[in-house]
DOTORDO-221854 format. One record per residue: residue in one letter; x, y, z of N, C-alpha, C in turn. Coordinates in steps of 0.05 Angstrom, whole numbers, padded with zeros to 5 digits, always signed. Example, Ala and Ser with C-alpha at 12.3 -4.5 7.8 and 13.67 -1.06 7.14 Angstrom:
% DOTORDO-221854
a+00264-00114+00156+00246-00090+00156+00264-00066+00156 s+00257-00045+00142+00273-00021+00143+00258+00001+00157 
***
This chain:
% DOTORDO-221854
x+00110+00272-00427+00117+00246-00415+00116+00224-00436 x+00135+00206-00437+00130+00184-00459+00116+00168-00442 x+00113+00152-00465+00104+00125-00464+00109+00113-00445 x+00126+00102-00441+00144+00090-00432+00138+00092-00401 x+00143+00115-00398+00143+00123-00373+00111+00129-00361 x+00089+00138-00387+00061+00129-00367+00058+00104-00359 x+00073+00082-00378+00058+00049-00369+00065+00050-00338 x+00101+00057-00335+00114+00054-00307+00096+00066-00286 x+00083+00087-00294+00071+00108-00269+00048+00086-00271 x+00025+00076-00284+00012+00062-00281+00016+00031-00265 x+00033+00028-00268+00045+00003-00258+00043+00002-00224 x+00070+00029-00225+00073+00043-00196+00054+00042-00177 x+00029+00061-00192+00003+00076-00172-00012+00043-00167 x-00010+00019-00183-00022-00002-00180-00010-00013-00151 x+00010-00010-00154+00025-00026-00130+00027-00016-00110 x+00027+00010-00115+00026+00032-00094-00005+00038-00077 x-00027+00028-00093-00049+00024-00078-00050-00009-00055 x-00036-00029-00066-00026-00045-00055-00020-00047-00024 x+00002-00032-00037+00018-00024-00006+00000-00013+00012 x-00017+00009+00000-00027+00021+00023-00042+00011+00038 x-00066-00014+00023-00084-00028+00032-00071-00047+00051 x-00044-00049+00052-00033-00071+00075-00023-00062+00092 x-00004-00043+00090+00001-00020+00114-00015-00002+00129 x-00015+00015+00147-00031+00034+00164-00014+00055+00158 x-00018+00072+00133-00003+00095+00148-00005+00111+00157 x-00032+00120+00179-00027+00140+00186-00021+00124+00219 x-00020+00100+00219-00014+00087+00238+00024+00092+00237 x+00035+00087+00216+00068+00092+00217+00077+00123+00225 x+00054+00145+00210+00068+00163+00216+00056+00182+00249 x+00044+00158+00257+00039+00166+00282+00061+00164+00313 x+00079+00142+00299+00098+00134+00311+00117+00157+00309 x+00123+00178+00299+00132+00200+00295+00126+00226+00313 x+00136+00238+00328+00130+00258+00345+00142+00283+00353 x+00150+00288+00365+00165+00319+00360+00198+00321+00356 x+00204+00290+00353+00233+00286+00346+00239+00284+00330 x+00220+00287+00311+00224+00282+00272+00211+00309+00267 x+00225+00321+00243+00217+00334+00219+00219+00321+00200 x+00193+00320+00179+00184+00312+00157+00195+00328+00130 x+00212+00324+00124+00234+00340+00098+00232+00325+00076 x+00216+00345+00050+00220+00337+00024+00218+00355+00005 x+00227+00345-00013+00237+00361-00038+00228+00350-00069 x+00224+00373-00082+00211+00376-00099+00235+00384-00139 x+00225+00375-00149+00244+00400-00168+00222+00417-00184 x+00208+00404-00199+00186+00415-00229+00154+00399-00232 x+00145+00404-00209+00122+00394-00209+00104+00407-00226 x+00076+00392-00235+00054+00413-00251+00045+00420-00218 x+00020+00449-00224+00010+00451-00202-00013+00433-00190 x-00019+00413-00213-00046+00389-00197-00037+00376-00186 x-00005+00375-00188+00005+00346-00169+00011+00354-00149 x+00024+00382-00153+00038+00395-00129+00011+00404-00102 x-00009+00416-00118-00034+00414-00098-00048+00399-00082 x-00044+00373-00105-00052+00350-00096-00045+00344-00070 x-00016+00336-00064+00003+00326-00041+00003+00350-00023 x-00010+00377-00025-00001+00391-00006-00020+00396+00004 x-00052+00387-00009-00077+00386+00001-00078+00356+00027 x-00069+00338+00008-00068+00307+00031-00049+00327+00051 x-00030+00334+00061-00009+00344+00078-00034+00352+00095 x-00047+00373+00081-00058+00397+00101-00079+00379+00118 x-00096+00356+00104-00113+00344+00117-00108+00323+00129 x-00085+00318+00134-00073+00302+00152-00056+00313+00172 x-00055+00336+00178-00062+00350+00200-00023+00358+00208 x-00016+00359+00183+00022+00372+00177+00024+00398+00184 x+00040+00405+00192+00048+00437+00192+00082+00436+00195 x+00071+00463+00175+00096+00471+00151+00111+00493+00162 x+00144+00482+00165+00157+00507+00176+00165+00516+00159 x+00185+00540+00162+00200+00557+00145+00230+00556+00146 x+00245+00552+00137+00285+00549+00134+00284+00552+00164 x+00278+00593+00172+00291+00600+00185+00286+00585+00223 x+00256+00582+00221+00243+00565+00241+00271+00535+00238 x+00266+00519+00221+00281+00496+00218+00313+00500+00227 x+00326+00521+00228+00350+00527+00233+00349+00536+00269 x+00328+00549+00276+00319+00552+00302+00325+00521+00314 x+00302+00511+00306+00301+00481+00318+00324+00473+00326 x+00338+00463+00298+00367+00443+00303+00392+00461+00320 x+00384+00494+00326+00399+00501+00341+00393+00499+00363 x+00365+00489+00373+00357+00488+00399+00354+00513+00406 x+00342+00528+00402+00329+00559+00410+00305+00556+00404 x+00289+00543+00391+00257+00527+00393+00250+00498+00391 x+00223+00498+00391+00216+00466+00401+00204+00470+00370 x+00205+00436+00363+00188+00425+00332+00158+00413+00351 x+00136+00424+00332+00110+00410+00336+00110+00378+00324 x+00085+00369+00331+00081+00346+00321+00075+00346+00280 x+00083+00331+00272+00083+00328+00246+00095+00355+00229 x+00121+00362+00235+00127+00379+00222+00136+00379+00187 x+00134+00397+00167+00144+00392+00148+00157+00411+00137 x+00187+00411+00126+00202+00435+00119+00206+00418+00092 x+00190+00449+00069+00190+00437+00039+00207+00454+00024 x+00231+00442+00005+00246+00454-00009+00242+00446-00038 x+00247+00466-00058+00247+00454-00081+00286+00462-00090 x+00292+00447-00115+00313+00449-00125+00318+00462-00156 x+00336+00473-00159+00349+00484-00176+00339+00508-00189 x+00308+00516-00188+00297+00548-00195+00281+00537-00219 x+00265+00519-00225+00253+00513-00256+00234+00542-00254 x+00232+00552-00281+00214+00581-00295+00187+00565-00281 x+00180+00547-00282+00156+00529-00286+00136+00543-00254 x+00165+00537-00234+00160+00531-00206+00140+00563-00205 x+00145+00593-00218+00126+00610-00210+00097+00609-00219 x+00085+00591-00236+00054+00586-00253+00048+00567-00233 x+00072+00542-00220+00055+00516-00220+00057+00517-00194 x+00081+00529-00173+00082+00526-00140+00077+00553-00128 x+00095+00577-00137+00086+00594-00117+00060+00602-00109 x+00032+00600-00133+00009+00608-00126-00011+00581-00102 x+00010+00556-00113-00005+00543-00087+00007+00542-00069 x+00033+00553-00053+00047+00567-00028+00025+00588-00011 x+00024+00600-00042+00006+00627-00028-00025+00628-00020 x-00031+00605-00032-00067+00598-00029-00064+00582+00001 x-00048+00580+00008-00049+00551+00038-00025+00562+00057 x-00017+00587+00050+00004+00601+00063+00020+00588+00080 x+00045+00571+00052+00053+00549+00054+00079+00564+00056 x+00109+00565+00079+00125+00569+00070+00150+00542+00052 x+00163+00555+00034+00176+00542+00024+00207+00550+00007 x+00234+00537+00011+00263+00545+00007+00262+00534-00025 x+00271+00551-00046+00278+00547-00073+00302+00546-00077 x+00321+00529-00070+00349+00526-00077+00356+00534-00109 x+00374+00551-00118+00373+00565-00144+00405+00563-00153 x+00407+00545-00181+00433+00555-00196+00437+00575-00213 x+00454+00588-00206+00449+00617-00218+00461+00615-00257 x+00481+00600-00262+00489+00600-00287+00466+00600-00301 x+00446+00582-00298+00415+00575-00315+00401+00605-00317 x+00406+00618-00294+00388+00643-00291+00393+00655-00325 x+00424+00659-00327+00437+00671-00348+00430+00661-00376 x+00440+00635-00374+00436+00616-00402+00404+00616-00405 x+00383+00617-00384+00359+00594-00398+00364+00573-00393 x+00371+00550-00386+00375+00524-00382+00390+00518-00366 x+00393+00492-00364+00408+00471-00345+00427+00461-00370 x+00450+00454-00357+00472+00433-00375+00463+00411-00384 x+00449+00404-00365+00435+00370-00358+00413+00367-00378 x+00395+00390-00375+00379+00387-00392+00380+00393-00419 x+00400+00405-00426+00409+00425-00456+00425+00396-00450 x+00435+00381-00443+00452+00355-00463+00431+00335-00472 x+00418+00339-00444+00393+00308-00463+00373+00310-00490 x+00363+00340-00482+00358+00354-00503+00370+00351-00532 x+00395+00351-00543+00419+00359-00550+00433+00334-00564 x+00428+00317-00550+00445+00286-00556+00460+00284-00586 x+00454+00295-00608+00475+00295-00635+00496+00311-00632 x+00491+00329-00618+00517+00351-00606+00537+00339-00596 x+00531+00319-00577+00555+00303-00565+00567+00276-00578 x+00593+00277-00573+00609+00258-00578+00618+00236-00561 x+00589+00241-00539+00600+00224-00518+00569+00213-00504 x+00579+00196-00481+00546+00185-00476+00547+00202-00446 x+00517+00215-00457+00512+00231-00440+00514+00222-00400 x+00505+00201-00398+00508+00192-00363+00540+00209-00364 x+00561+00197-00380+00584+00206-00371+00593+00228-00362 x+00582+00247-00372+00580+00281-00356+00586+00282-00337 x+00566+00264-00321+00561+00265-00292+00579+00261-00269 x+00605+00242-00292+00624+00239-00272+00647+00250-00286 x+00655+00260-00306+00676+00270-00310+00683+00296-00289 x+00719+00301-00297+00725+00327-00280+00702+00347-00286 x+00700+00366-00273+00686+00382-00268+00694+00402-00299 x+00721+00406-00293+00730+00427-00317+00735+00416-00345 x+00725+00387-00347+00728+00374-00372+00696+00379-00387 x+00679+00369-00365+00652+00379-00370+00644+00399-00384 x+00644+00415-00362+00658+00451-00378+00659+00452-00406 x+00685+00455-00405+00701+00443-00442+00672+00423-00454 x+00666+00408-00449+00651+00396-00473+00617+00412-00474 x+00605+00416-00452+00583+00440-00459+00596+00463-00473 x+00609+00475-00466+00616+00498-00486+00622+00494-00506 x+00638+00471-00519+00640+00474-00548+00612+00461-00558 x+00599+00443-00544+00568+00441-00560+00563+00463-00565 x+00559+00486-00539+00540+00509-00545+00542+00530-00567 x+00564+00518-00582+00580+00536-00611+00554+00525-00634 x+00544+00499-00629+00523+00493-00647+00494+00499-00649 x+00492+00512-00615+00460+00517-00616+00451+00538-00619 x+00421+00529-00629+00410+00550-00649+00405+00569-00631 x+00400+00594-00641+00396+00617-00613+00375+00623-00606 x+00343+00612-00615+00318+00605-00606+00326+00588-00584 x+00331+00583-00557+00324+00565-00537+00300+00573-00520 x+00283+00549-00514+00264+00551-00496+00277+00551-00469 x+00272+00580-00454+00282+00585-00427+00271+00572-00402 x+00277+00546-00392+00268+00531-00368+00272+00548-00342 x+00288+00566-00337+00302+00570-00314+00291+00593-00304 x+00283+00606-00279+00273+00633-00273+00293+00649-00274 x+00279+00679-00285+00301+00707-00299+00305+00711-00267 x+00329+00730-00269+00336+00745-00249+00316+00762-00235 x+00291+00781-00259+00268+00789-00243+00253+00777-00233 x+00247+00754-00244+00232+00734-00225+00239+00722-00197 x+00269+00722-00198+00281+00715-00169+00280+00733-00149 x+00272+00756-00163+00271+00776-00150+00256+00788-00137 x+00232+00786-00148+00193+00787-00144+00191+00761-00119 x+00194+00738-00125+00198+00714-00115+00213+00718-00083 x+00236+00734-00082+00254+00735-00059+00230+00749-00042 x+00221+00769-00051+00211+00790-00036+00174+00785-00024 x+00178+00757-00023+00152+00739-00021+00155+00727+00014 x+00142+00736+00031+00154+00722+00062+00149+00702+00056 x+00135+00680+00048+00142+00646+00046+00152+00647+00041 x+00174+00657+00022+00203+00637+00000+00215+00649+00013 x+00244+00624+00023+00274+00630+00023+00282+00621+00006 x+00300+00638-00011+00322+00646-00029+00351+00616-00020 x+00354+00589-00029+00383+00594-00019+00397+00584-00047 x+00422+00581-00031+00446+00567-00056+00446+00539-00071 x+00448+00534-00090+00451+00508-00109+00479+00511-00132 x+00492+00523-00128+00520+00523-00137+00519+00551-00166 x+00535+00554-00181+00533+00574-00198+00518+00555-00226 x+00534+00531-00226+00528+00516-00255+00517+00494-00253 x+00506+00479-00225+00494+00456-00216+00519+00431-00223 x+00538+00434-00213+00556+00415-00215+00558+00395-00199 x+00563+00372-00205+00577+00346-00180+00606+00359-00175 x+00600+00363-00144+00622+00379-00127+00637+00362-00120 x+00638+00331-00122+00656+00310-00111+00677+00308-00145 x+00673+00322-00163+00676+00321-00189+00698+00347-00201 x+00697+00368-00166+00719+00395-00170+00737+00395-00158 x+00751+00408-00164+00769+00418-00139+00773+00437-00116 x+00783+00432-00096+00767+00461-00075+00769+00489-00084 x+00778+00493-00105+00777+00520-00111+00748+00521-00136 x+00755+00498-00143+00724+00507-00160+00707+00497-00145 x+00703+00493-00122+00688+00490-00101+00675+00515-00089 x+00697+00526-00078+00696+00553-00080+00687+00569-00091 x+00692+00571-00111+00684+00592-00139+00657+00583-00136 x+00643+00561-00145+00623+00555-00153+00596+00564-00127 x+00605+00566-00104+00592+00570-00078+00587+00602-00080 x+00614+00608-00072+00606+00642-00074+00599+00647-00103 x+00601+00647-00122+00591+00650-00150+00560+00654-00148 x+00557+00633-00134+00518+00627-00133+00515+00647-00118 x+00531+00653-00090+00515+00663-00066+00522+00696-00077 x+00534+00704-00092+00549+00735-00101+00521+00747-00116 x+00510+00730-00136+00493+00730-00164+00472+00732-00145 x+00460+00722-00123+00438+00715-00112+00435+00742-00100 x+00461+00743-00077+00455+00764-00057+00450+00791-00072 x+00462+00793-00096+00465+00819-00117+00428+00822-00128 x+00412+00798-00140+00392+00800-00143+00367+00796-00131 x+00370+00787-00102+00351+00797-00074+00351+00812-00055 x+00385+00820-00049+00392+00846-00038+00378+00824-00002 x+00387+00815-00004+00392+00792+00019+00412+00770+00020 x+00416+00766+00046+00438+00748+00053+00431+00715+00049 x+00445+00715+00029+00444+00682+00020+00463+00660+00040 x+00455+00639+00055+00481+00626+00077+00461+00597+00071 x+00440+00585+00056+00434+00567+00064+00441+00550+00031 x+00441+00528+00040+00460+00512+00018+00450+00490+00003 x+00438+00476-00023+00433+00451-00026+00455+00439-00034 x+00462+00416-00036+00479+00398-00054+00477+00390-00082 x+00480+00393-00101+00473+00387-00125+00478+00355-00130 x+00450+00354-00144+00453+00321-00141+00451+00300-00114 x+00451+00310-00085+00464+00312-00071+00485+00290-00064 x+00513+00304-00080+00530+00293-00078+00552+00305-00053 x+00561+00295-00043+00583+00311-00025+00600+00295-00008 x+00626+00306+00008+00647+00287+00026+00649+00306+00038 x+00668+00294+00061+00676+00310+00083+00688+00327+00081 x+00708+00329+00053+00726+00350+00043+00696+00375+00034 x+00687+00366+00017+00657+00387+00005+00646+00402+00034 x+00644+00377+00058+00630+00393+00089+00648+00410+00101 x+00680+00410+00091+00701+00427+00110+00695+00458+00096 x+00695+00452+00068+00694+00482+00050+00674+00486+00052 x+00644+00483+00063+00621+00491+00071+00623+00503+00090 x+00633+00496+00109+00643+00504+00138+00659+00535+00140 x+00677+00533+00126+00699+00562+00119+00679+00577+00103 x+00660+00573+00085+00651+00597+00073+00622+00601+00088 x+00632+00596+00118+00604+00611+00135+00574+00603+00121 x+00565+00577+00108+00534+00563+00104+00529+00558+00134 x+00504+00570+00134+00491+00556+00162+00475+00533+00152 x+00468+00516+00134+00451+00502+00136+00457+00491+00103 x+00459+00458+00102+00461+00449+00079+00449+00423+00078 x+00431+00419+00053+00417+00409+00053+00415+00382+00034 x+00412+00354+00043+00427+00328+00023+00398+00327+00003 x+00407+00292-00008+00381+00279-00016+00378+00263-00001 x+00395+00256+00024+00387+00226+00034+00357+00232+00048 x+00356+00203+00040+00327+00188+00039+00317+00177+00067 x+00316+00209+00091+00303+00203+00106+00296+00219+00124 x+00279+00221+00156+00275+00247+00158+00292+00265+00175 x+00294+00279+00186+00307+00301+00208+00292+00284+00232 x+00317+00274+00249+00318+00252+00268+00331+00275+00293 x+00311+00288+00312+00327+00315+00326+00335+00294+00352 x+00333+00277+00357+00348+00246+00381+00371+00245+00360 x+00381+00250+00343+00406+00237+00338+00428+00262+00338 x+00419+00288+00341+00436+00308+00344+00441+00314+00312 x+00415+00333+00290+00424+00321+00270+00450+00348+00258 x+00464+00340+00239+00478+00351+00224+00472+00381+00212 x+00479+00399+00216+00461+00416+00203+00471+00417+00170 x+00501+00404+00173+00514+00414+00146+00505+00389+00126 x+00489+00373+00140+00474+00337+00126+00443+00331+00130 x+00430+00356+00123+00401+00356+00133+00392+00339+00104 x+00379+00311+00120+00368+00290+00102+00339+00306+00086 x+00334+00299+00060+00310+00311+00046+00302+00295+00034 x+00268+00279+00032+00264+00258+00020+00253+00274-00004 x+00259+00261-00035+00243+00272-00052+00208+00261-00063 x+00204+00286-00063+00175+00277-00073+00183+00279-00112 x+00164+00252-00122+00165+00258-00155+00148+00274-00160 x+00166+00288-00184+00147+00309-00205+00128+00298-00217 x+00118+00279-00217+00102+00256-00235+00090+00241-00235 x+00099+00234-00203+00080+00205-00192+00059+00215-00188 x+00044+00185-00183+00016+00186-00174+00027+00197-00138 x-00007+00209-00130-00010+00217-00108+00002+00181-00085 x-00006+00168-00092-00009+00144-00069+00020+00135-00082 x+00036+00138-00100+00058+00124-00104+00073+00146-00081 x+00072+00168-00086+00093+00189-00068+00086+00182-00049 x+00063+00175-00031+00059+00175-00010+00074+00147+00005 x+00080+00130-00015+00095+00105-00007+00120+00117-00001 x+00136+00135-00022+00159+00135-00025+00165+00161+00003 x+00147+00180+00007+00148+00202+00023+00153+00181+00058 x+00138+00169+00072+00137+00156+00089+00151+00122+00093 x+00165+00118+00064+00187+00096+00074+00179+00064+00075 x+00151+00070+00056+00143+00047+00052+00146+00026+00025 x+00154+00049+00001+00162+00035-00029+00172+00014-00024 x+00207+00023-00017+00232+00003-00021+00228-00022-00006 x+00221-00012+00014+00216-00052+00030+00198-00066+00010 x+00176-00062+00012+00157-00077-00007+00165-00088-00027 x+00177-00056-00047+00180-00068-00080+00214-00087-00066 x+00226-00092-00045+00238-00112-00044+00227-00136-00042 x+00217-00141-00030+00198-00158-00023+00180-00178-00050 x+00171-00151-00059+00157-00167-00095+00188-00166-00108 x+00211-00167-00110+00225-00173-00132+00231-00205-00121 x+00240-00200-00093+00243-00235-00085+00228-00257-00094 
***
């Protein structure tokens, strides 16, 4: 972690104790009751932080469903308890088997690992092999993010003509997804083949990129992959029609808020609040329950 970024987390957890001392929260999330699910997401936590937040959970009296339970619910074939929480992580980090699955398994926590399968192959992420990387490119890296999809492409691959063939492998092997699948807490689902912005393809590399993930997956769990994240979570109504045709029961955003079951929710727009890899315990807890943004509006005024 730089510099930089401890002062910010110090800053944060300052303000973030703030908040708490003026708010009630267990007064806010009492106002909550069997019409909310509590949805958040994770990518590369260490395991003290990840323990941390899932020890406050447990003693604040949360209970943790599983995909397939959560898919029950929004079909209305079961009822949600009070304070429910359905926890996903994103993209498959190597990290997530040392630092999450053993505290899943100590608090017999279930939890969905959304997985890009290209990283399985390479070792890495694009994203992270460019930031990494930055003399390689001839371009400024944010821009990636919005170019065509197949321009992107083209410019990771000809970097990858320059890198050295020592890379440190971030991403879980195929046997690990595999050990991992065969774990009753973990569901296995989709995060695209190469972690692309899908508002960035075309419906055929839409396509491709969907079943690509779900082909590689089902081939190395020897189970049926149908549940979906968004990468980035970016998506349109065109991205929710081709979700629709390739039979996903369940896809999953970033928006920043919880499973509202009075509003009839979406199954193909299931909101997921993220928890940071980084923050302090009391800053997430601002940002988990919807208390940050008002405030830090409030102090910029």
């Amino acid at each position: 972690m730089s510099y930089k970024r401890k002062i910010r987390n110090v800053i944060a957890w300052v303000i973030a104790i703030i908040i708490l001392k003026i708010r009630n929260l267990d007064k806010i999330i009492k106002q909550y009751g069997n019409d909310y699910i509590f949805s958040f997401y994770l990518h590369n936590p260490s395991k003290k932080h990840f323990e941390r937040i899932i020890k406050w959970l447990i003693e604040n009296n949360f209970n943790f469903i599983s995909t397939k339970k959560l898919e029950q619910i929004l079909a209305k074939e079961d009822i949600s308890i009070p304070r429910s929480v359905w926890l996903s992580f994103d993209d498959g980090w190597k990290d997530n088997i040392e630092n999450v699955i053993p505290v899943l398994e100590k608090y017999n926590i279930p939890a969905t690992i959304f997985i890009s399968t290209k990283p399985v192959e390479r070792g890495f992420y694009w994203f992270s092999f460019a930031k990494k990387n930055r003399s390689l490119f001839n371009i400024n890296i944010k821009k990636l993010w919005s170019l065509p999809d197949n321009k992107r492409k083209e410019i990771i691959e000809n970097s990858l003509k320059n890198l050295e063939p020592n890379i440190e492998y971030e991403a879980m092997t195929a046997e690990e997804i595999k050990t991992i699948s065969q774990n009753s807490l973990i569901t296995i689902g989709n995060h695209t083949d190469d972690h692309v912005i899908l508002l960035n393809c075309t419906e055929d590399e839409i396509k491709f990129e969907i079943n690509e993930a779900k082909r590689k997956l089902e081939e190395i769990t020897q189970k049926e992959i149908n549940i979906f994240a968004y990468p980035n979570g970016d998506y349109d109504e065109r991205v929710i029609e081709i979700i629709k045709d390739l039979k996903i029961n369940l896809a999953a955003t970033t928006e920043q808020s919880f499973i509202n079951l009075k509003n009839k929710p979406y199954k193909y727009k299931v909101p997921r609040i993220m928890i940071m890899d980084d923050g302090s315990l009391k800053e997430n807890l601002c940002h988990m329950f919807g208390l940050w943004q008002s405030v830090i509006k409030i102090l910029k005024n």
